[in-house]
C-alpha positions as a Markdown table, in Angstrom:
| # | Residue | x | y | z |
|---|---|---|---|---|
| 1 | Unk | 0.0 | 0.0 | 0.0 |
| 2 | Unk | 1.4 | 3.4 | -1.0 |
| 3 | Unk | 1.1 | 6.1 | 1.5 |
| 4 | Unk | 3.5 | 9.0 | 0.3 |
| 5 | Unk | 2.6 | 10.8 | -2.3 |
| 6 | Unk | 5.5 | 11.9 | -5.1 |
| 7 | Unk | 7.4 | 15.6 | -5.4 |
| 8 | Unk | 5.3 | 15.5 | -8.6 |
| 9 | Unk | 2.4 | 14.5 | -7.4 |
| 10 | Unk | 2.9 | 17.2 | -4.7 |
| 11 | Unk | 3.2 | 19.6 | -7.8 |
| 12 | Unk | -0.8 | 19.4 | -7.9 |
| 13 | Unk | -2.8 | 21.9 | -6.6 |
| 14 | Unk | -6.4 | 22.6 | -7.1 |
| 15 | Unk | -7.0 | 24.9 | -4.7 |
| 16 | Unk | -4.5 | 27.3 | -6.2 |
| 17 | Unk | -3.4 | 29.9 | -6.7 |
| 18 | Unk | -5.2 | 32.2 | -5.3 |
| 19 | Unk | -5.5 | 36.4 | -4.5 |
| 20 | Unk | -6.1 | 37.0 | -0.9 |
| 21 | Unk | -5.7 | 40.2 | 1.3 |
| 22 | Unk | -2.1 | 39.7 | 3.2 |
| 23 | Unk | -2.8 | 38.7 | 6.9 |
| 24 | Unk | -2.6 | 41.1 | 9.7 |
| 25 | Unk | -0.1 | 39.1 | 11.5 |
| 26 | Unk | 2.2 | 39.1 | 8.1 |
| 27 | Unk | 1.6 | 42.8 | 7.3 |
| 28 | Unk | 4.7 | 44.1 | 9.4 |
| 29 | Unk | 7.3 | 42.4 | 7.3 |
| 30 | Unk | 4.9 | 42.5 | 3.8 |
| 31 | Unk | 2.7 | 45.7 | 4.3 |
| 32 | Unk | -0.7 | 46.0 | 3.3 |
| 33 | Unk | -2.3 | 44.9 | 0.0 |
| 34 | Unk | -3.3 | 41.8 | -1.5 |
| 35 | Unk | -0.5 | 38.8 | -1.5 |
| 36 | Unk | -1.1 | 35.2 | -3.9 |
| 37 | Unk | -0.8 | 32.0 | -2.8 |
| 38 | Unk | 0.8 | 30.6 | -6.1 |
| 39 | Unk | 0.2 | 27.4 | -7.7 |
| 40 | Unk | 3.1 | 24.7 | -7.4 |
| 41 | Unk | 3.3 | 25.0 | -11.3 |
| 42 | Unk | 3.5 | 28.8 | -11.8 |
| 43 | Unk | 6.9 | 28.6 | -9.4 |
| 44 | Unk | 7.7 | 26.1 | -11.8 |
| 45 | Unk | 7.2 | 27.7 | -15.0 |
| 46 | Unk | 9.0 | 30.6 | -13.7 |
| 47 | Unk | 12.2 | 28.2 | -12.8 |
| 48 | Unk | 12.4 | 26.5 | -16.2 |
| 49 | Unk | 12.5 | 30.0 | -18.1 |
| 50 | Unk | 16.2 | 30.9 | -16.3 |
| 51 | Unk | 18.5 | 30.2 | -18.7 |
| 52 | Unk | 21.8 | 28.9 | -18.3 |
| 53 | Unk | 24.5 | 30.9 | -17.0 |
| 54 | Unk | 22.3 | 33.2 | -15.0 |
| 55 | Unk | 20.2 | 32.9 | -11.6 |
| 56 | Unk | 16.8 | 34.2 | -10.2 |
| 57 | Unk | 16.6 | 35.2 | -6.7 |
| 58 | Unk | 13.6 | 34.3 | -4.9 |
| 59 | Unk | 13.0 | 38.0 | -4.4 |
| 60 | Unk | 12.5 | 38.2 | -8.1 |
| 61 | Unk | 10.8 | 35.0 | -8.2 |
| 62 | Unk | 8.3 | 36.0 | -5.9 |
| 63 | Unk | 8.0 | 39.6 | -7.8 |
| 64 | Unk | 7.1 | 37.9 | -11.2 |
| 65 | Unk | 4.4 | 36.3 | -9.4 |
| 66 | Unk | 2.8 | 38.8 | -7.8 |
| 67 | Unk | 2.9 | 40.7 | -11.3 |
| 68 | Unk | 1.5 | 38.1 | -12.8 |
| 69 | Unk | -1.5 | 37.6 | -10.8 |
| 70 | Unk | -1.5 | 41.9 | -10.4 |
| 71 | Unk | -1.1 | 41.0 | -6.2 |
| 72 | Unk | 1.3 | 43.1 | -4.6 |
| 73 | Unk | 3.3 | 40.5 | -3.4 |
| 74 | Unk | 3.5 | 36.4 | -3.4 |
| 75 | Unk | 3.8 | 34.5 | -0.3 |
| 76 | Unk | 7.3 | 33.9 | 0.8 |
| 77 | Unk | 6.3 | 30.5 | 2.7 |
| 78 | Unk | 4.3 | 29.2 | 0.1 |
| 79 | Unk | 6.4 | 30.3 | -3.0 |
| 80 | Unk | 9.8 | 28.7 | -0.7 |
| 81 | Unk | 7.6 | 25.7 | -0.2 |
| 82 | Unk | 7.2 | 25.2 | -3.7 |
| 83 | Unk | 10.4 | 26.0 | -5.0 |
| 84 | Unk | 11.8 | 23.3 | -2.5 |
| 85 | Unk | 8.9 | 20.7 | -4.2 |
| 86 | Unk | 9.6 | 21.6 | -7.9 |
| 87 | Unk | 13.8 | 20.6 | -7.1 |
| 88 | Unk | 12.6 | 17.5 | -5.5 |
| 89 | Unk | 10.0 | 16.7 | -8.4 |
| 90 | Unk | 12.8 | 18.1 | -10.7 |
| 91 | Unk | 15.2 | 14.6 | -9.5 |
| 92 | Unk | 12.3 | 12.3 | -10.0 |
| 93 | Unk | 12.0 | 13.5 | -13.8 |
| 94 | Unk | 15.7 | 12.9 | -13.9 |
| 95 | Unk | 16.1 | 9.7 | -12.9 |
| 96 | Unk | 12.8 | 8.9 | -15.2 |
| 97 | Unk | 14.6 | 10.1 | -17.9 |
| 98 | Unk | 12.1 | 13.3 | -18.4 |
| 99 | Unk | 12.7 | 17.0 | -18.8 |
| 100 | Unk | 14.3 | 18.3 | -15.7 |
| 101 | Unk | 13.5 | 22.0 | -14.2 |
| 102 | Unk | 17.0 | 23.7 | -13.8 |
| 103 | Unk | 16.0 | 24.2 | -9.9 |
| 104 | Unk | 20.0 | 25.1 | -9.4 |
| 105 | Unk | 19.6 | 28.5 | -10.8 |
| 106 | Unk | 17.1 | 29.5 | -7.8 |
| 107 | Unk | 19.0 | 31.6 | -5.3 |
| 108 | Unk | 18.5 | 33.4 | -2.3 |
| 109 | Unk | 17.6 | 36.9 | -1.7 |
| 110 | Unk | 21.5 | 37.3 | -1.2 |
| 111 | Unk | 22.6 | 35.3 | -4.0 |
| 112 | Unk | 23.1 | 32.4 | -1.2 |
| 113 | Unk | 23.1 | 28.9 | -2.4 |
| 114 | Unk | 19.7 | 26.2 | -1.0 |
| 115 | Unk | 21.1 | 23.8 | 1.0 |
| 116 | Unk | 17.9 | 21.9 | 1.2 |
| 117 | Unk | 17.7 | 21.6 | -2.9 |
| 118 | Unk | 18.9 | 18.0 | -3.8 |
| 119 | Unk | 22.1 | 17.4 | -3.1 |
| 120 | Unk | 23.0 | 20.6 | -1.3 |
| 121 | Unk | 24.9 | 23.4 | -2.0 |
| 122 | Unk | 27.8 | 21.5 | -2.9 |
| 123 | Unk | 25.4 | 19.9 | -6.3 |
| 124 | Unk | 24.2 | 23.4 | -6.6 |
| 125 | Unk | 27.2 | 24.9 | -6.8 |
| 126 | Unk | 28.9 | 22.5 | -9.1 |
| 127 | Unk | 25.7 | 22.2 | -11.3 |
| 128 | Unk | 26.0 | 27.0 | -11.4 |
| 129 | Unk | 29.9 | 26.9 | -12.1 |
| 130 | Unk | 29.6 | 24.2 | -15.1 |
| 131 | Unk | 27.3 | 26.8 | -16.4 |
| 132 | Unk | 29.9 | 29.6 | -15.8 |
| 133 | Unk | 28.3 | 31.2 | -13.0 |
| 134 | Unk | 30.7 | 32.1 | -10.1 |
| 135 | Unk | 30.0 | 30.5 | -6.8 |
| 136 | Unk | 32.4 | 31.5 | -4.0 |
| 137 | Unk | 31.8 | 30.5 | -0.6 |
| 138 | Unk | 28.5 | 29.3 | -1.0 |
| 139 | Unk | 26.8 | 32.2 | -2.8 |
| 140 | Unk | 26.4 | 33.7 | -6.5 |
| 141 | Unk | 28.3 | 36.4 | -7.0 |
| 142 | Unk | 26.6 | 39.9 | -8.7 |
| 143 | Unk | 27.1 | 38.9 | -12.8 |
| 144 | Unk | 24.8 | 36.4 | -12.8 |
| 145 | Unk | 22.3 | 37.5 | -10.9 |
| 146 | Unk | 19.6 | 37.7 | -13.5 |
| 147 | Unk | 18.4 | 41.3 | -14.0 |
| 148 | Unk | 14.8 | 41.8 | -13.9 |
């Protein structure tokens, strides 16, 4: 009996996304306004367009979003969440031989490295710098930080 559902599986969302006002308790750090709760597959479809030898911060991730759905900002939890799912459902395509999303090219705000993608910084890194993006110390530097 199967019990745990796949990162792919986990990619599916009916329920989103969806345009809410931003919570009282989150309006310190976010302001006031309207904030989406974005579906697994936008954050995807945002990740795959990064092309190689350039990054998108989170930050900018989150910005596209909210532009997209005309919100004035995307949930950080929820948009982190689903960044972390789309790496992991990213692996299973791999080793099924499909079409993988190029996860490594998410950074942080910073330019920081995930060390809860696949593999850890140390794949992340070695996946950015075979694409020519510089990785010192466990963070992007400035060049290939993708302007948007």
């Amino acid at each position: 009996m199967r019990t745990r559902k796949s990162w792919r599986e986990k990619m599916q969302n009916p329920n989103l996304p969806r345009v809410e006002a931003i919570p009282p308790q989150m309006e310190k750090r976010l302001g006031r306004g309207t904030m989406v709760l974005p579906a697994p597959q936008d954050v995807e479809d945002l990740m795959r367009r990064v092309p190689a030898g350039s990054v998108l911060t989170v930050s900018q991730l989150r910005r596209d979003l909210a532009a997209k759905y005309a919100a004035d900002t995307a949930c950080p939890l929820v948009t982190g969440i689903f960044v972390r799912i789309a790496a992991e459902a990213a692996e299973e395509d791999a080793r099924a031989g499909l079409p993988v999303t190029p996860y490594w090219r998410i950074v942080k705000p910073d330019g920081a490295l995930y060390p809860t993608f696949p593999g850890g910084v140390q794949r992340q890194a070695r996946r950015l710098r075979a694409e020519g993006v510089p990785v010192v110390a466990g963070k992007v530097k400035s060049p290939a930080l993708a302007a948007r």
